[in-house]
PDB file of the backbone (N, CA, C, O) and the ligand in Angstrom, with CONECT records:
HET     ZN  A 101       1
ATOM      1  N   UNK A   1     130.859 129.756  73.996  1.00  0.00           N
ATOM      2  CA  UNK A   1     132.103 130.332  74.561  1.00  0.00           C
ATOM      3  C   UNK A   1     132.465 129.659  75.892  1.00  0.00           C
ATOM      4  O   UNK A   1     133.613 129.227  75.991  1.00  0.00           O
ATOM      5  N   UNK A   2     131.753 129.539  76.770  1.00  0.00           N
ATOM      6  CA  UNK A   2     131.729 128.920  77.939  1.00  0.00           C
ATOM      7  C   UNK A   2     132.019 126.941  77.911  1.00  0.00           C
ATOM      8  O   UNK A   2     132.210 126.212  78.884  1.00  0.00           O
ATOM      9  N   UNK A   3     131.969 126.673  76.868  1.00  0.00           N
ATOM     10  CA  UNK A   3     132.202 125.375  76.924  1.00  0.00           C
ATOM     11  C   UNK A   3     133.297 125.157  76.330  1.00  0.00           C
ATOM     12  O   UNK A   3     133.962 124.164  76.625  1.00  0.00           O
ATOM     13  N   UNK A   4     133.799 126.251  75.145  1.00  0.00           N
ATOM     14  CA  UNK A   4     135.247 126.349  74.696  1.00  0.00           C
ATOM     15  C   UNK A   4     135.860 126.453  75.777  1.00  0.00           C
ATOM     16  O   UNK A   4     136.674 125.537  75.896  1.00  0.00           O
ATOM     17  N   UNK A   5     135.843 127.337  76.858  1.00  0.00           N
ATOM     18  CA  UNK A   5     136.720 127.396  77.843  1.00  0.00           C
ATOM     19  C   UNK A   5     136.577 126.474  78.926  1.00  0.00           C
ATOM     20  O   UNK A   5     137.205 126.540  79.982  1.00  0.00           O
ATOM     21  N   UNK A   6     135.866 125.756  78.672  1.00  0.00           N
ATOM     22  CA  UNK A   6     136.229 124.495  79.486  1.00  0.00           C
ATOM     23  C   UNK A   6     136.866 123.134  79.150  1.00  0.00           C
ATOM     24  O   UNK A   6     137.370 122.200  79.774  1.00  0.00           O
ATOM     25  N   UNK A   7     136.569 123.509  77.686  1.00  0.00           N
ATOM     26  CA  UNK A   7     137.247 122.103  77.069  1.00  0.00           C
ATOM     27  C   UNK A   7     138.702 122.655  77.161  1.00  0.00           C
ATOM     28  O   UNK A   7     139.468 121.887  77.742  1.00  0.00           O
ATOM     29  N   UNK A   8     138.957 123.198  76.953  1.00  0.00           N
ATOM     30  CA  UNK A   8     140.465 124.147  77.157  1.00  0.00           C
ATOM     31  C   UNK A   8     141.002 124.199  78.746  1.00  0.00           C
ATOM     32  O   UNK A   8     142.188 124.485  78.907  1.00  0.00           O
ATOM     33  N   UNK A   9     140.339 123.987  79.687  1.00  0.00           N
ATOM     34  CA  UNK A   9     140.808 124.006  81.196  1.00  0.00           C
ATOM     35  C   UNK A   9     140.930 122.222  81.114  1.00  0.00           C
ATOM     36  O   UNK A   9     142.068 121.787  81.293  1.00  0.00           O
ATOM     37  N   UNK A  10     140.034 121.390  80.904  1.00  0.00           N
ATOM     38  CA  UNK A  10     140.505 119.964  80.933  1.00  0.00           C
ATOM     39  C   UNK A  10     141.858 119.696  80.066  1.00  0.00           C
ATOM     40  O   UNK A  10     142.747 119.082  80.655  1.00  0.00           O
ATOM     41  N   UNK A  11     142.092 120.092  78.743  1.00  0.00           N
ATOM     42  CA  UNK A  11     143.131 119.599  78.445  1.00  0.00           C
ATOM     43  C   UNK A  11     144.081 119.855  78.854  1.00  0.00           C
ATOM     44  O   UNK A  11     145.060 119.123  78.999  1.00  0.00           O
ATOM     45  N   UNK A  12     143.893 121.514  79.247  1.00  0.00           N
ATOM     46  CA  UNK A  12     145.934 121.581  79.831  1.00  0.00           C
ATOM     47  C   UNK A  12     145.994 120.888  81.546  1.00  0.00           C
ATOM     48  O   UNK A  12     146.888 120.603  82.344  1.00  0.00           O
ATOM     49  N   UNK A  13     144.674 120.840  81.525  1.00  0.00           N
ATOM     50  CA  UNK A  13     144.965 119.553  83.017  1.00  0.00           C
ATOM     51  C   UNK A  13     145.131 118.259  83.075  1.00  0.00           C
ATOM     52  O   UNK A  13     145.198 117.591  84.107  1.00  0.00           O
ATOM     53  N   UNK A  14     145.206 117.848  81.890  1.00  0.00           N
ATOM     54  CA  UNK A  14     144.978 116.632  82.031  1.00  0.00           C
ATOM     55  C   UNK A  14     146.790 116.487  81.675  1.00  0.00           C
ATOM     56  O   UNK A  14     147.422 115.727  82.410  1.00  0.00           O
ATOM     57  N   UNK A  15     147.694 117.376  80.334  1.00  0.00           N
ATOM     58  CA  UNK A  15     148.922 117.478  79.856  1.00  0.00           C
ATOM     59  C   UNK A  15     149.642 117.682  80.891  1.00  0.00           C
ATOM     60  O   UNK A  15     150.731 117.117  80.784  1.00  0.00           O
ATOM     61  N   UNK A  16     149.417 118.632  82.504  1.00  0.00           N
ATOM     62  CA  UNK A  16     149.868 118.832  83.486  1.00  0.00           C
ATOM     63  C   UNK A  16     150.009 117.725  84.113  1.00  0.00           C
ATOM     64  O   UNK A  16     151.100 117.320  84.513  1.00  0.00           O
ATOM     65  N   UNK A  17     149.063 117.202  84.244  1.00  0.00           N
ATOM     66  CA  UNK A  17     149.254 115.709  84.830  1.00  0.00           C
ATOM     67  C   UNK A  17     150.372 114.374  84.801  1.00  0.00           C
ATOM     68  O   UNK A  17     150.970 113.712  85.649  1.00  0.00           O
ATOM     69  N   UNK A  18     150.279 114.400  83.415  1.00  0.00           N
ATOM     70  CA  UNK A  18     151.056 113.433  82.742  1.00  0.00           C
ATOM     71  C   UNK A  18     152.491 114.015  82.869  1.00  0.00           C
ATOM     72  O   UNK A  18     153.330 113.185  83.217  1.00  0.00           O
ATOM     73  N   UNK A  19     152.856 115.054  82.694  1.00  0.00           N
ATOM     74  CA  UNK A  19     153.918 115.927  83.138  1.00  0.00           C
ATOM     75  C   UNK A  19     154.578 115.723  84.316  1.00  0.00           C
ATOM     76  O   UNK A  19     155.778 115.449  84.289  1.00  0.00           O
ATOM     77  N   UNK A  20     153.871 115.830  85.540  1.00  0.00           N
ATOM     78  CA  UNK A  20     154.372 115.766  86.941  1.00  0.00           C
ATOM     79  C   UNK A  20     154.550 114.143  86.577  1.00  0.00           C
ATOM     80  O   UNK A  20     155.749 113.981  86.351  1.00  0.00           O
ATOM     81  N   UNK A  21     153.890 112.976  86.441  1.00  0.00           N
ATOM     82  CA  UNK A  21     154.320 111.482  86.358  1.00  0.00           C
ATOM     83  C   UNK A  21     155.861 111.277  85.444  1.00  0.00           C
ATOM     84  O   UNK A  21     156.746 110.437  85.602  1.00  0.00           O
ATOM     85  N   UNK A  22     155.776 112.128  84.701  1.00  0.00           N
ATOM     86  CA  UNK A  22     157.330 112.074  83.779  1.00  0.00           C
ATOM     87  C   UNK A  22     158.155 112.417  84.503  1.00  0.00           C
ATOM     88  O   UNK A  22     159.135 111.698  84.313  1.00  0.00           O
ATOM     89  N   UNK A  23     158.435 113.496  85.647  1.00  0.00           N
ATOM     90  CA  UNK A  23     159.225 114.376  86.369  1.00  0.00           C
ATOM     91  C   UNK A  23     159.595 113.463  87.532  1.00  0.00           C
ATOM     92  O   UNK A  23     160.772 113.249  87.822  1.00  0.00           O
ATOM     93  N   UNK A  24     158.383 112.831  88.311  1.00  0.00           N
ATOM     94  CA  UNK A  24     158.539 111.819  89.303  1.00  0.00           C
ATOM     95  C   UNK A  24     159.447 110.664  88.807  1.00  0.00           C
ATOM     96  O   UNK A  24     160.417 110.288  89.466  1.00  0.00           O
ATOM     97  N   UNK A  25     159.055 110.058  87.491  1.00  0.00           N
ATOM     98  CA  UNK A  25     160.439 108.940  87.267  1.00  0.00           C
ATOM     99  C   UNK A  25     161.524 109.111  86.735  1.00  0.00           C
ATOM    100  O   UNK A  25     162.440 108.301  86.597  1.00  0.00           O
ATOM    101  N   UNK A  26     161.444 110.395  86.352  1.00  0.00           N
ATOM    102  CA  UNK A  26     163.125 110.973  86.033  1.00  0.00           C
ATOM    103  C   UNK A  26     163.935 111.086  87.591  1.00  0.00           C
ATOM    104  O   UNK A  26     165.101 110.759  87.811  1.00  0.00           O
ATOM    105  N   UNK A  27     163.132 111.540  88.389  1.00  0.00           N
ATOM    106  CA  UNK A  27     163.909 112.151  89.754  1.00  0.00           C
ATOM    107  C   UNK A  27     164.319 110.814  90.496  1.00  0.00           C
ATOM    108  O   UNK A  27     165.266 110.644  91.264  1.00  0.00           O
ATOM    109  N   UNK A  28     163.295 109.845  90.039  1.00  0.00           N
ATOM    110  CA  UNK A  28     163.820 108.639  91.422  1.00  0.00           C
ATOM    111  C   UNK A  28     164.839 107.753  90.496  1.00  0.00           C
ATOM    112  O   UNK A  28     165.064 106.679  91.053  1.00  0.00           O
ATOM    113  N   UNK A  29     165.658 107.917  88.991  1.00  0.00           N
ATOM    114  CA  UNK A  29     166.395 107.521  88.806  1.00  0.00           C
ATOM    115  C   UNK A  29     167.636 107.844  88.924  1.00  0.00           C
ATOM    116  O   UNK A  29     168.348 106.902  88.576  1.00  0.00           O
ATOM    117  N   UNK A  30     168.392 109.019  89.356  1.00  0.00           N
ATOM    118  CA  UNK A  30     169.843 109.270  89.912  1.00  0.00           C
ATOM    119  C   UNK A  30     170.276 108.929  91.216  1.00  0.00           C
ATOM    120  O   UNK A  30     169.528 108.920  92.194  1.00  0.00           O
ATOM    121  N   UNK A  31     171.366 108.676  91.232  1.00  0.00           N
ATOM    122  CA  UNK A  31     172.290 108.249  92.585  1.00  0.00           C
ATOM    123  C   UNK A  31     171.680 109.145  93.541  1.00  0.00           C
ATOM    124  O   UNK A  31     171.201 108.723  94.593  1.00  0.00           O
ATOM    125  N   UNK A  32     171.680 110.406  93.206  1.00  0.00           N
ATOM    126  CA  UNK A  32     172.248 111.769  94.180  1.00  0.00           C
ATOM    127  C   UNK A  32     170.490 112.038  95.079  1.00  0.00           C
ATOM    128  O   UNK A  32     169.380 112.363  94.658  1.00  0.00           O
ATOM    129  N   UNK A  33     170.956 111.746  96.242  1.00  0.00           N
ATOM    130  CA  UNK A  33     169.965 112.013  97.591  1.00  0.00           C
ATOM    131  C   UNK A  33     170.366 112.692  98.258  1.00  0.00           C
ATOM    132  O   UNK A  33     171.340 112.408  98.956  1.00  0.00           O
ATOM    133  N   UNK A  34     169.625 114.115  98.303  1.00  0.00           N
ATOM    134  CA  UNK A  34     169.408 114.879  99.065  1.00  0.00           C
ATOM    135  C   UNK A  34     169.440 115.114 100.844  1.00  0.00           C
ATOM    136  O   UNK A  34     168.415 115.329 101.490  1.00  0.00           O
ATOM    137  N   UNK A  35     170.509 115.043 101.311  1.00  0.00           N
ATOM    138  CA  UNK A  35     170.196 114.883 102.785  1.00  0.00           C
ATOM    139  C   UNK A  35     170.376 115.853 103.653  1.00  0.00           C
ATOM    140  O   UNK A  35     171.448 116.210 104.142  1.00  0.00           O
ATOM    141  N   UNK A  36     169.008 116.409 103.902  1.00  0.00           N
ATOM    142  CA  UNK A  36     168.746 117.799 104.872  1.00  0.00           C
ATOM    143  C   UNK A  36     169.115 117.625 106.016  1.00  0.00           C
ATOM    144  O   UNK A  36     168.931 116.540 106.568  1.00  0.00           O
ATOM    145  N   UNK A  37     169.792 118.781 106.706  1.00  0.00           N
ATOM    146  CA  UNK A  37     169.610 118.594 108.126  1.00  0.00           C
ATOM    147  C   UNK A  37     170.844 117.653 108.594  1.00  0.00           C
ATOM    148  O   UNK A  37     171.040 117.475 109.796  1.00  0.00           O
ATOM    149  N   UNK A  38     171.631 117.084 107.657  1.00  0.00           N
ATOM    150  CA  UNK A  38     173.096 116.311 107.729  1.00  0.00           C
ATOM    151  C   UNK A  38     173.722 117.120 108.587  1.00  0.00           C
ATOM    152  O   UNK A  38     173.350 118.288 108.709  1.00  0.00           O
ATOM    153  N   UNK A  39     174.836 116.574 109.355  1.00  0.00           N
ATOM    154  CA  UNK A  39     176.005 117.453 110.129  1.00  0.00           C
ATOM    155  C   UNK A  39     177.110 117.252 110.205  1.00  0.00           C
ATOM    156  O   UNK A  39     178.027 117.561 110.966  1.00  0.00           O
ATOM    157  N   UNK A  40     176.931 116.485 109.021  1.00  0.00           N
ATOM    158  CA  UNK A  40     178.909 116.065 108.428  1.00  0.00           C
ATOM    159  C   UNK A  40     178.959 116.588 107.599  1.00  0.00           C
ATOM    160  O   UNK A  40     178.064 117.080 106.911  1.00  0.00           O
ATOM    161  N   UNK A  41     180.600 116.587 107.440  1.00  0.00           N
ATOM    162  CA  UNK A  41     180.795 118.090 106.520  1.00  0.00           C
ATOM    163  C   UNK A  41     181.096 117.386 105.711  1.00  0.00           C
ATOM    164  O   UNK A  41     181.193 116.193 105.998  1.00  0.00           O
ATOM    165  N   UNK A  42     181.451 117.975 103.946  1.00  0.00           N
ATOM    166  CA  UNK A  42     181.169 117.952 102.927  1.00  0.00           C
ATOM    167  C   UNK A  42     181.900 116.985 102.667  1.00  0.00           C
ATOM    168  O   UNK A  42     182.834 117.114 103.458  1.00  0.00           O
ATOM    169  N   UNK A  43     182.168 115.653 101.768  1.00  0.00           N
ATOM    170  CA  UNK A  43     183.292 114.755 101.619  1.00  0.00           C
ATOM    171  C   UNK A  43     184.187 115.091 100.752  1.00  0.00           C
ATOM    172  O   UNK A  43     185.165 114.355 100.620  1.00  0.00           O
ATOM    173  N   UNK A  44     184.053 116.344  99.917  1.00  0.00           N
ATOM    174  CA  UNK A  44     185.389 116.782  98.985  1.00  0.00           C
ATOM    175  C   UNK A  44     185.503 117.733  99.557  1.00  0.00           C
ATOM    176  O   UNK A  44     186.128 117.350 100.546  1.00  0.00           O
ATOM    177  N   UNK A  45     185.279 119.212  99.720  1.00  0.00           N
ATOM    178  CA  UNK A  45     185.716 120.246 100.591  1.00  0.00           C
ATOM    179  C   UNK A  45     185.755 120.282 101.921  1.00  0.00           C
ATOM    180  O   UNK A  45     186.402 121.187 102.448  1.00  0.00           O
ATOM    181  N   UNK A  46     185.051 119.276 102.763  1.00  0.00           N
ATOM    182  CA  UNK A  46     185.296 119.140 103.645  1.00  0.00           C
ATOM    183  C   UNK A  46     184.157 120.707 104.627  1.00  0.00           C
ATOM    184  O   UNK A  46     184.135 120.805 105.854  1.00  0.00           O
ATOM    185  N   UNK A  47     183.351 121.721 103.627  1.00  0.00           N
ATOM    186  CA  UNK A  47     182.579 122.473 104.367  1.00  0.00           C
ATOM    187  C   UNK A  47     181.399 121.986 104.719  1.00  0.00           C
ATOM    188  O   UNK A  47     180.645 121.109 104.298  1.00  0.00           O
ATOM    189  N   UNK A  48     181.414 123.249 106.143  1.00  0.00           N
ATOM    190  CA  UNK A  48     180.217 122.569 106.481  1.00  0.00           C
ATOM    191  C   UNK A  48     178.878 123.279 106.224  1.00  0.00           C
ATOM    192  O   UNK A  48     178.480 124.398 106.546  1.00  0.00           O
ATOM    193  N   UNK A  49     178.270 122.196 105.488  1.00  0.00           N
ATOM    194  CA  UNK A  49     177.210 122.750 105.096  1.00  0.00           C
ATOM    195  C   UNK A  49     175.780 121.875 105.741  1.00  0.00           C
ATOM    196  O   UNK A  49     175.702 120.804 106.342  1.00  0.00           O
ATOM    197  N   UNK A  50     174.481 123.115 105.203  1.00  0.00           N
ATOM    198  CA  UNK A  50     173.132 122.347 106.108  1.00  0.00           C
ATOM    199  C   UNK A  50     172.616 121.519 105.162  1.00  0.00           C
ATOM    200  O   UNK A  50     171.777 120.751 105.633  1.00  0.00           O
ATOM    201  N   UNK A  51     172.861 121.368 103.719  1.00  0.00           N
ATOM    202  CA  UNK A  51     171.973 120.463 102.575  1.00  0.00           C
ATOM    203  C   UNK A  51     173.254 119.716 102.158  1.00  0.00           C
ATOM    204  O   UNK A  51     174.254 120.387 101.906  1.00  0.00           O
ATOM    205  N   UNK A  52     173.298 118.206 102.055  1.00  0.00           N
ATOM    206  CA  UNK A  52     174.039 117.640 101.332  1.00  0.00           C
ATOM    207  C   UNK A  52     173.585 116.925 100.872  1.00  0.00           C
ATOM    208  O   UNK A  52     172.521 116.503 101.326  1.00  0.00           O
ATOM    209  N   UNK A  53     174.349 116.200  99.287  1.00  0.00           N
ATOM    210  CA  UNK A  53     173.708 115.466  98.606  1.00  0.00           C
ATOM    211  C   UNK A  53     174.568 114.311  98.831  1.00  0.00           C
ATOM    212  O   UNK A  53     175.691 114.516  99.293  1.00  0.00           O
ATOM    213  N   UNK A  54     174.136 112.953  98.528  1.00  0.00           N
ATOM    214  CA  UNK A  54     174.810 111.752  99.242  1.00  0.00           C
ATOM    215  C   UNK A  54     174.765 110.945  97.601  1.00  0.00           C
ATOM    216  O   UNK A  54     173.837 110.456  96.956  1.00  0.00           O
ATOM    217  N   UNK A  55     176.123 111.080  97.353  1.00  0.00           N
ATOM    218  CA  UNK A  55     176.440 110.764  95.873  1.00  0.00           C
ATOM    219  C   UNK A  55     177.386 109.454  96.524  1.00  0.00           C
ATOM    220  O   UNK A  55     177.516 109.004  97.662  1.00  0.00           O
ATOM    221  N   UNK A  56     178.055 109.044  94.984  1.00  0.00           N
ATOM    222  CA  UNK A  56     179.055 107.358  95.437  1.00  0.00           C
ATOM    223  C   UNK A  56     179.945 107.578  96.167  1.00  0.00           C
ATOM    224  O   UNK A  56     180.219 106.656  96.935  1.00  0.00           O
ATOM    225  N   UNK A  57     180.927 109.075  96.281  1.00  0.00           N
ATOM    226  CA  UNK A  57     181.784 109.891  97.063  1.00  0.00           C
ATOM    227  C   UNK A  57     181.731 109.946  98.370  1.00  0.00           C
ATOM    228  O   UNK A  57     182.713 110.153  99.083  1.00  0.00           O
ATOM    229  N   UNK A  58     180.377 109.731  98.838  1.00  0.00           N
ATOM    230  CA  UNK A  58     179.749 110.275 100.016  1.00  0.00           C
ATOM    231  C   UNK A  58     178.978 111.507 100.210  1.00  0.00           C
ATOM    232  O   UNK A  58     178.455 111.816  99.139  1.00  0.00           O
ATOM    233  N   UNK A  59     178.736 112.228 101.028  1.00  0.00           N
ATOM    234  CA  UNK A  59     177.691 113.371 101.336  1.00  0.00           C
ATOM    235  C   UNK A  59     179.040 114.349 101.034  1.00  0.00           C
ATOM    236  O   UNK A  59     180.129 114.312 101.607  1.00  0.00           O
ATOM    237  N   UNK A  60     178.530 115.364  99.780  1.00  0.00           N
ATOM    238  CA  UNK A  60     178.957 117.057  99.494  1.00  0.00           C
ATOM    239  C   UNK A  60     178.139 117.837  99.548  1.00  0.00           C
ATOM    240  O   UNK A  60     176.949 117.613  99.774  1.00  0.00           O
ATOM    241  N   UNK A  61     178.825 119.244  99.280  1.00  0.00           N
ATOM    242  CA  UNK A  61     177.799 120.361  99.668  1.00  0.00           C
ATOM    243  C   UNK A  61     177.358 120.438  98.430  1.00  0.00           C
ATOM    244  O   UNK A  61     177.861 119.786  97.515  1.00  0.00           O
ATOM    245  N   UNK A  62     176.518 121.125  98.305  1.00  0.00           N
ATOM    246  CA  UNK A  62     175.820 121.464  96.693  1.00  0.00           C
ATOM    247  C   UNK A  62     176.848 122.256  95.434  1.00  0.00           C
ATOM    248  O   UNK A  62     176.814 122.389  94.211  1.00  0.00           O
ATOM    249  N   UNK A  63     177.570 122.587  96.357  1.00  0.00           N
ATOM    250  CA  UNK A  63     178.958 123.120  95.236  1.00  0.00           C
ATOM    251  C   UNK A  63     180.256 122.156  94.606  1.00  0.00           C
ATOM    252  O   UNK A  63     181.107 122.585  93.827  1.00  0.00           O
ATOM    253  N   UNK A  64     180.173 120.477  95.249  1.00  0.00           N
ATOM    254  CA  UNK A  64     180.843 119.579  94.627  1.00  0.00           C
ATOM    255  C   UNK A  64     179.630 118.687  94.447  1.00  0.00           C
ATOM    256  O   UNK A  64     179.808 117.476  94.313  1.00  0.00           O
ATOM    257  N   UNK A  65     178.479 119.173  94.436  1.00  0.00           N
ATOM    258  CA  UNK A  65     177.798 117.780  93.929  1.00  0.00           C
ATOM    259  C   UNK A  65     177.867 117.625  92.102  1.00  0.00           C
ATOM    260  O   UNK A  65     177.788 118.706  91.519  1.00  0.00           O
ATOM    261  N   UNK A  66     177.967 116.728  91.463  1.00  0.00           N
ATOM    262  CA  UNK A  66     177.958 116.547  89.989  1.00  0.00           C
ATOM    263  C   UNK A  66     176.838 116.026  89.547  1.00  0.00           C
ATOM    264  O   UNK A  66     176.475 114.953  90.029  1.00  0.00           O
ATOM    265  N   UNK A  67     176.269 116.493  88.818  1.00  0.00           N
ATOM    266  CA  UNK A  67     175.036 116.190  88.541  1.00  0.00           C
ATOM    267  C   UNK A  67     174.703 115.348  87.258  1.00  0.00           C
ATOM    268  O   UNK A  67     173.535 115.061  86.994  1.00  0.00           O
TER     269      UNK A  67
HETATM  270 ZN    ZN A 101     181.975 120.579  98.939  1.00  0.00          ZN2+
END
């Protein structure tokens, strides 16, 4: 019993693994960068917001970003 449940803790760790590496090269392939802490306001609404994303448009708030 005790070794069933360990062969069972390695595999879903090892599937977790490979998981986060899939997630990492999906994320570093879109335009859209995140820029915290920005203090220009939004380039389509023009609000001002504290998170913008810096798309081909320029930096929007998260409510004109297109994803
Ligand atoms: Zn906006």
């Amino acid at each position: 019993m005790k070794r069933a449940t360990l062969d069972d803790f390695a595999a879903s760790s090892g599937a977790d693994g490979s998981e986060d590496r899939q997630t990492a090269a999906e994320t570093d392939g879109p335009a859209v960068t995140l820029a915290v802490g920005s203090d220009r306001p939004c380039a389509t609404c023009s609000a001002d917001a504290t998170r913008l994303w810096r798309t081909d448009d320029g930096f929007v708030c998260p409510d004109c970003v297109e994803w």
